[in-house]
C-alpha positions in Angstrom: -24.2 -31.6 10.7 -20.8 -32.8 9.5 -18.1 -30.8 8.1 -14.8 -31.8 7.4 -11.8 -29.9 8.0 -9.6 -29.0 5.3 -5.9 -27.8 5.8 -4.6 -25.5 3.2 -1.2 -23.5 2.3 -0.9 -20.7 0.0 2.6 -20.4 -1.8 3.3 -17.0 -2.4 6.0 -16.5 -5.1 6.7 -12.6 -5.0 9.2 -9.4 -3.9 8.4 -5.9 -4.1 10.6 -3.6 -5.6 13.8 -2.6 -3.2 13.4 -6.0 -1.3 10.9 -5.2 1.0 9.2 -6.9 4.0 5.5 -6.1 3.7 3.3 -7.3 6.8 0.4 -9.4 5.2 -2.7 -8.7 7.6 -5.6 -11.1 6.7 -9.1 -10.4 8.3 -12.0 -12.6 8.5 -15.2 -12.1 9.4 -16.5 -16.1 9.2 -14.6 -18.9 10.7 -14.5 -20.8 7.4 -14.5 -19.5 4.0 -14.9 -21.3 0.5 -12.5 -22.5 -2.0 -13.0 -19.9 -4.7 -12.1 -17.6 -1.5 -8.6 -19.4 -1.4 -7.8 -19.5 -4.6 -8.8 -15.3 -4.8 -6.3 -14.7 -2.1 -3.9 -16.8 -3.9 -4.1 -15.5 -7.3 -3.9 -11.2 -5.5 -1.0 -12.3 -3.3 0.8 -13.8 -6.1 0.8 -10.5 -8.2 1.6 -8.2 -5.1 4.6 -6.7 -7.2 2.0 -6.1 -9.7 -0.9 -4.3 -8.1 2.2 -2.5 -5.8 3.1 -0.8 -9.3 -0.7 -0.2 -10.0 -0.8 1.2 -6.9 1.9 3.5 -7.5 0.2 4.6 -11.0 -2.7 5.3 -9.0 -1.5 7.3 -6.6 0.2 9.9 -8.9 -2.9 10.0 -11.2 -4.7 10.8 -7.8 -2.2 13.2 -6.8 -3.0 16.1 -9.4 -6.4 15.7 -9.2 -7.0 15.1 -5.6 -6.1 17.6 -2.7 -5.9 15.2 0.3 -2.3 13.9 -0.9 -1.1 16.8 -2.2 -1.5 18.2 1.6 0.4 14.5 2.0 3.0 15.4 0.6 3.9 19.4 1.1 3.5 17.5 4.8 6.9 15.3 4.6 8.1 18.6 2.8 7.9 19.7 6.1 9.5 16.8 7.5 12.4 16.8 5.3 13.4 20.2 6.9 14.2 17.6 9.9 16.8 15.7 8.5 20.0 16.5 7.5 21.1 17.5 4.0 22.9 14.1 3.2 19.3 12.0 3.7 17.2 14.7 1.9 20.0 14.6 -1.4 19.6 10.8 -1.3 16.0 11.1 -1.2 15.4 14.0 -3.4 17.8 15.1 -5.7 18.5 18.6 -6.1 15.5 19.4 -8.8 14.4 23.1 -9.7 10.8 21.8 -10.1 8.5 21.7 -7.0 6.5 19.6 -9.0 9.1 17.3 -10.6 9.9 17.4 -6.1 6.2 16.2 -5.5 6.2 13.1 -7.7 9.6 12.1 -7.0 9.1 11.8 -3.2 5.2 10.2 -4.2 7.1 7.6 -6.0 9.6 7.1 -2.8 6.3 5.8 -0.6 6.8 2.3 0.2 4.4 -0.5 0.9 4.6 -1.7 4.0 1.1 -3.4 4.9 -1.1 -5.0 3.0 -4.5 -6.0 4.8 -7.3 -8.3 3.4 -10.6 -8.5 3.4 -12.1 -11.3 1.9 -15.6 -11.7 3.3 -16.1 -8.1 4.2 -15.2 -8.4 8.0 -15.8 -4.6 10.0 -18.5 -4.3 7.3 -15.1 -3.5 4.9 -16.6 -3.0 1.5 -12.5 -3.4 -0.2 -11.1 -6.5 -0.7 -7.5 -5.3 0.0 -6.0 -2.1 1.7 -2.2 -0.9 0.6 -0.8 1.2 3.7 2.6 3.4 1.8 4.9 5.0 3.9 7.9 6.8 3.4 11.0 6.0 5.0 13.0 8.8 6.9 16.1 8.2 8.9 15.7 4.5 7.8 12.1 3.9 9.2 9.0 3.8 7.8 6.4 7.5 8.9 3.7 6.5 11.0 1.3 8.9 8.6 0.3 6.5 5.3 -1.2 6.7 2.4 -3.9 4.2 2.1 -5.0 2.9 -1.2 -8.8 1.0 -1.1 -9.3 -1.8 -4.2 -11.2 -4.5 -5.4 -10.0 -8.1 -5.5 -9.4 -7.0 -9.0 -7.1 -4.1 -7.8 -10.0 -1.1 -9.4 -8.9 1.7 -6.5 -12.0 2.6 -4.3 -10.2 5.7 -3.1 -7.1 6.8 -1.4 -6.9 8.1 2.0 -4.3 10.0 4.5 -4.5 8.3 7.5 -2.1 8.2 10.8 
């Protein structure tokens, strides 16, 4: 059988809010894949500033109705205790709310990996996973908050993960 080889670049015209480096992480589960599997990947990475902000909506309409990241974040809570008081007032300003506290340091998380999932590879039923961090002392926590979507960004579920 003959198959020709086809060589292909993606251009990816994007930036996440606060400049950001975000670590693309592609997985495949077939040595080839089709055109219409290109173009997908083209089309979601080109709106990564998009689906980070639908992401972001996500997470906070998750947030009051889901326990598993409230316990997220009363964890940094803890964590912030850590640090000194200069990093916690740039981070959180002084707010008499515990709430208005919750979703302000939700809204800090950060993207900092994005991993696809095109053909379903590790029997993945998402097309993309968004790992968000926060940053403390000027790096990124090893615990994330993953958010699970569709190629058309509809959010499987959220996850704490570490």
């Amino acid at each position: 059988m003959d198959t020709e080889k086809v060589t292909f670049s993606v251009s990816i015209s994007t930036r996440l809010p606060h400049d950001l480096t975000v670590n693309l992480d592609p997985n495949f589960q077939n040595k080839t894949i089709g055109l219409e599997t290109i173009r997908t990947i083209q089309v979601f990475l080109n709106n990564l500033a998009w689906w980070d902000g639908h992401n972001h909506a996500a997470q906070e309409q998750y947030f009051t109705a889901d326990r598993e990241i409230a316990d997220y974040i009363a964890f940094y809570f803890d964590e912030l205790d850590e640090l000194d008081e200069a990093e916690i007032s740039a981070l959180l300003p002084v707010m008499t709310s515990p709430a208005v506290r919750a979703f302000r340091l939700l809204r800090e998380m950060k993207s900092i990996r994005v991993g696809l999932h095109p053909d379903g590879k590790d029997d993945t039923q998402q097309f993309a996973t968004f790992d968000y961090s926060i940053y403390l002392a000027g790096e990124p926590c090893n615990n994330l908050l993953v958010v699970n979507t569709d190629e058309q960004g509809k959010v499987d579920y959220i996850s704490w993960e570490s």
